[in-house]
C-alpha positions in Angstrom: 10.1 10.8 -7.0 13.5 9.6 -8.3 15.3 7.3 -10.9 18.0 7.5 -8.5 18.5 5.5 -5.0 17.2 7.3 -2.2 19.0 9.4 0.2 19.2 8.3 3.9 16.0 9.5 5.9 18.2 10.8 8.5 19.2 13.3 5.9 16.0 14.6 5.4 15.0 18.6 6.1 13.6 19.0 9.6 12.1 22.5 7.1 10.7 20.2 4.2 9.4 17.6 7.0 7.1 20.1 8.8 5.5 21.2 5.5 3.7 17.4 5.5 -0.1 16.9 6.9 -0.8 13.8 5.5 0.9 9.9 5.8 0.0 7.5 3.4 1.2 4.1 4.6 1.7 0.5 3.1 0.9 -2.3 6.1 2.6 -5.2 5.1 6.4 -5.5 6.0 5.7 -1.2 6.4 4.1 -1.4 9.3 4.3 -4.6 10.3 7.0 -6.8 11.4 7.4 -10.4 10.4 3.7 -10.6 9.8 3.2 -9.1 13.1 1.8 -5.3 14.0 3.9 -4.6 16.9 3.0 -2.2 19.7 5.3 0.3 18.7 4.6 0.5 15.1 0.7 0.7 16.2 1.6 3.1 18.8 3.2 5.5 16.5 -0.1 5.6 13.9 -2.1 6.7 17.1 0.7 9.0 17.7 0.8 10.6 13.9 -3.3 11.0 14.1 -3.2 12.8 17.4 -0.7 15.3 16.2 -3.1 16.6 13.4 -1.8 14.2 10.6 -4.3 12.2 8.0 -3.1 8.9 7.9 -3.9 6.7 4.9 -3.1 2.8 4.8 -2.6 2.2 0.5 -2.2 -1.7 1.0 -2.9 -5.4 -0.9 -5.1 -6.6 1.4 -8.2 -7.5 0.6 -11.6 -5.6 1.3 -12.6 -7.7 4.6 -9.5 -6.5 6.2 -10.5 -3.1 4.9 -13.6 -3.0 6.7 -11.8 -4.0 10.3 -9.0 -0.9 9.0 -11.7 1.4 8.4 -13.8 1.0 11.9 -10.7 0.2 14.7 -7.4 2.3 13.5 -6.7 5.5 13.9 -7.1 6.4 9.8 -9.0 8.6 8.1 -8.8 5.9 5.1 -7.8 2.4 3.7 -7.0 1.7 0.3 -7.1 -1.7 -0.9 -7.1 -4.3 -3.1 -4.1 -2.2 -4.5 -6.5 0.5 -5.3 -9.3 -1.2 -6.2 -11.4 0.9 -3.3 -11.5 2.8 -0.3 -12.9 2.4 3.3 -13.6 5.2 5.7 -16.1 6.4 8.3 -17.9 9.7 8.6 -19.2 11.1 11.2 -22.3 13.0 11.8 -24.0 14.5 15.2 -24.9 11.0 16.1 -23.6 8.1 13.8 -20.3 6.9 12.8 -21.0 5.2 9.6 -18.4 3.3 7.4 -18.7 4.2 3.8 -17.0 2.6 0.6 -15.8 4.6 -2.6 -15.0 2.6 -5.6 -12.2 3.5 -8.1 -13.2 3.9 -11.7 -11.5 0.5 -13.5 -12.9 1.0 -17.0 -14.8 -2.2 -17.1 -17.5 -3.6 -15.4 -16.8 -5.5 -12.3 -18.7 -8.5 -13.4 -16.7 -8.9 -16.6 -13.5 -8.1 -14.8 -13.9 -11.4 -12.1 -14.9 -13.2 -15.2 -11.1 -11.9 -16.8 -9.5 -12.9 -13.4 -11.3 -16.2 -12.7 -9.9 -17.8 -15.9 -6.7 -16.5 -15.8 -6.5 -18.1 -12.3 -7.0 -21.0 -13.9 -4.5 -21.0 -16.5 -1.8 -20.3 -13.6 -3.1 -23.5 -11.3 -2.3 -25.1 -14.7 1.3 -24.1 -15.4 2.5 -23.5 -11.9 1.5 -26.4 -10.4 2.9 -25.2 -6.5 0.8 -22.2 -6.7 -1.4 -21.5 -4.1 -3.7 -18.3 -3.5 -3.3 -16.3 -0.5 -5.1 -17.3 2.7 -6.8 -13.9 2.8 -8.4 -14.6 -0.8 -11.8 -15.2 0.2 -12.1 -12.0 1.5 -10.7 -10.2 -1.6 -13.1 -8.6 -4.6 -11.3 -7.3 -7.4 -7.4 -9.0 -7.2 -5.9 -12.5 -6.9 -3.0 -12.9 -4.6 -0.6 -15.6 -5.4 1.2 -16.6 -1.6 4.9 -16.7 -2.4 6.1 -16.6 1.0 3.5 -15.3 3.9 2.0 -19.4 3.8 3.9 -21.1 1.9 7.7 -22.2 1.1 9.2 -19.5 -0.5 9.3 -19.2 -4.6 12.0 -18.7 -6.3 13.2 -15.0 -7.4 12.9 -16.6 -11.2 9.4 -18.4 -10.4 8.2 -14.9 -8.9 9.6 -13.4 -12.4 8.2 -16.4 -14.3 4.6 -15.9 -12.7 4.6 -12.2 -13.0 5.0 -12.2 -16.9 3.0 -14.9 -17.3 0.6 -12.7 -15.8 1.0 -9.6 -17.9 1.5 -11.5 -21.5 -2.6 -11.8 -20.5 -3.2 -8.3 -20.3 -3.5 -8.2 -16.6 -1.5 -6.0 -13.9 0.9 -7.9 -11.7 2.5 -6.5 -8.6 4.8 -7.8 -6.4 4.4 -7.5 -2.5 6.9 -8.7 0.0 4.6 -11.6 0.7 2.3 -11.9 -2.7 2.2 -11.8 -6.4 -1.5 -9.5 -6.7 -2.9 -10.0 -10.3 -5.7 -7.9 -11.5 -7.6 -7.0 -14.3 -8.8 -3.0 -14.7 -7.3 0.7 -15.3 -6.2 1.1 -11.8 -3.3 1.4 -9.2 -2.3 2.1 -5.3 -2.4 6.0 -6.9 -5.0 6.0 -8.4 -7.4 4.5 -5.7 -5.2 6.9 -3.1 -6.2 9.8 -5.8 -9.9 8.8 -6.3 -10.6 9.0 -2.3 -8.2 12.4 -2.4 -10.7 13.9 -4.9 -13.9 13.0 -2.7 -11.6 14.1 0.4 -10.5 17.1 0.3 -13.8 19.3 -0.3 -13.8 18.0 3.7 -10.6 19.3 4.5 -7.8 16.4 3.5 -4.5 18.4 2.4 -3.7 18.9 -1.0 -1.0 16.1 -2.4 2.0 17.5 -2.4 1.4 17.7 1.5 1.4 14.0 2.2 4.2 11.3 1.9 4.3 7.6 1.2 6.2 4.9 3.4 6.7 1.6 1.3 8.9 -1.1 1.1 8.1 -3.3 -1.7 7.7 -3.0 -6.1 4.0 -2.6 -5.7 4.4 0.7 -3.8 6.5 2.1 -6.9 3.6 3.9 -8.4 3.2 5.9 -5.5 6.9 6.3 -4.9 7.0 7.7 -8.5 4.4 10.5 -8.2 4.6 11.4 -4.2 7.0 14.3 -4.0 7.5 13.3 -0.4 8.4 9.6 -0.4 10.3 7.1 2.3 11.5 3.3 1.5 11.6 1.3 4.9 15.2 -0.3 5.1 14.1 -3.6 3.7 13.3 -2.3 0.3 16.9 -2.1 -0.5 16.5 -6.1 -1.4 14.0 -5.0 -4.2 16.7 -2.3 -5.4 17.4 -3.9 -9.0 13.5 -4.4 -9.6 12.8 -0.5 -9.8 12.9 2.4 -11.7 11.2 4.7 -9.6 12.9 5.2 -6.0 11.5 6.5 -2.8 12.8 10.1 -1.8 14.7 8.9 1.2 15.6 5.2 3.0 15.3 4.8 6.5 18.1 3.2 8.8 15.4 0.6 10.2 14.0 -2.3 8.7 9.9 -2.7 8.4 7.9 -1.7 11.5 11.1 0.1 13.0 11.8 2.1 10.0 8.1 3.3 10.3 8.6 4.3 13.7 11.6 6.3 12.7 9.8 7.9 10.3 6.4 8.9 12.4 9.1 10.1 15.3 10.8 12.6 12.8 7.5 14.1 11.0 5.9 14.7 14.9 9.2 16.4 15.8 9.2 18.0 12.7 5.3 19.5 12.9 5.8 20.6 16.6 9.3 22.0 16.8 
């Protein structure tokens, strides 16, 4: 964690590096690449999990992406929603089974969607343009306002606009590189990363000042502000006068690349 900007990756301790075990990871404009997962990027998660690291997507995607996550990539875990929950799949002698934990969110779930469902309407009626992500039927706990992935691109005063509109009603409201997630409940990217952490490492998961955090965009900042080991892809460096809390170190690549030059130096790191 720092109130300062971030030092260049490249800079980083080959020493400090090879004390980490663990990658948490967002996907969006992280590990993907103008909306696409490119085979390096995908290449490099196998890579991290068959050196012996726990590798953890924290994402705003919703919970049917989760599931896919969860079951086909090489992760231990998926975070979504922003933290609203976790995916994962255990293992016994025969079964692979896919399991969901829930983070705590101080309400009940029925009374938040009942929160989020009107205040989606009172946006429809004051931002006429707005539309919800493509992805929101699949989602549970958030609503995802499409501000660029879909759509023409907003405004960075519209984005601003929306986002307080958001929070004068008592909700969270994050931005993404693509979306504006709103949400209702005690609950963040850390603490839905923390809740699985808790269930995990009885099982072996390393404690938390062995993992670090790749980001890129203002929703990540929770984690960027609590991970002692934290990395900004290039690209964040356009979100630079919306944060408090910076990443530990920047890469020289942009999105997808920068994660790649990330994954390269921890494996070098772990094995040298």
């Amino acid at each position: 964690m720092s109130s300062h900007l971030p030092h260049p990756f490249e800079e980083a301790r080959p020493s400090e590096l090879s004390q980490i075990r663990g990658v948490c990871l967002d996907i969006d404009d992280t590990l993907s690449t103008d909306g696409k997962l490119e085979a390096d990027a995908y290449e490099a998660l196998w890579r991290l999990k068959k050196a012996g690291f726990y590798v953890v997507p924290v994402t705003g995607r919703p919970a049917g992406w989760c599931d896919l996550i969860a079951r086909f990539w090489p992760v231990n875990a998926v975070i979504g929603e922003n933290g609203a929950f976790s995916f994962f799949v255990e293992k016994s002698d025969r079964l692979s089974v896919r399991k969901r934990l829930d983070t705590p969110k101080g309400e009940t779930d029925v009374r938040l969607r009942e929160k989020l469902k009107k205040l989606g309407e009172e946006i429809r009626t004051h931002f006429p343009q707005s539309k919800t992500a493509s992805d929101q039927a699949y989602r549970e706990c958030d609503l995802a306002i499409d501000i660029c992935e879909d759509v023409a691109p907003w405004s960075n005063q519209e984005v601003a606009r929306l986002l307080q509109f958001a929070r004068d009603r008592g909700a969270h409201a994050k931005l993404s590189s693509i979306h504006v997630n709103i949400w209702f409940g005690d609950y963040d990217k850390k603490k839905g990363f923390d809740t699985w952490l808790n269930y995990a490492q009885p099982q072996g998961a390393p404690a938390t000042d062995r993992w670090l955090y790749i980001g890129d965009s203002p929703n990540d900042e929770p984690l960027f502000a609590t991970f002692k080991h934290s990395v900004g892809v290039a690209n964040l460096k356009r979100y630079y006068d919306r944060l408090v809390s910076f990443p530990t170190w920047i890469t020289q690549c942009e999105s997808g690349a920068g994660f790649v030059e990330m994954a390269e130096s921890l494996i070098k790191a772990k094995v040298g």
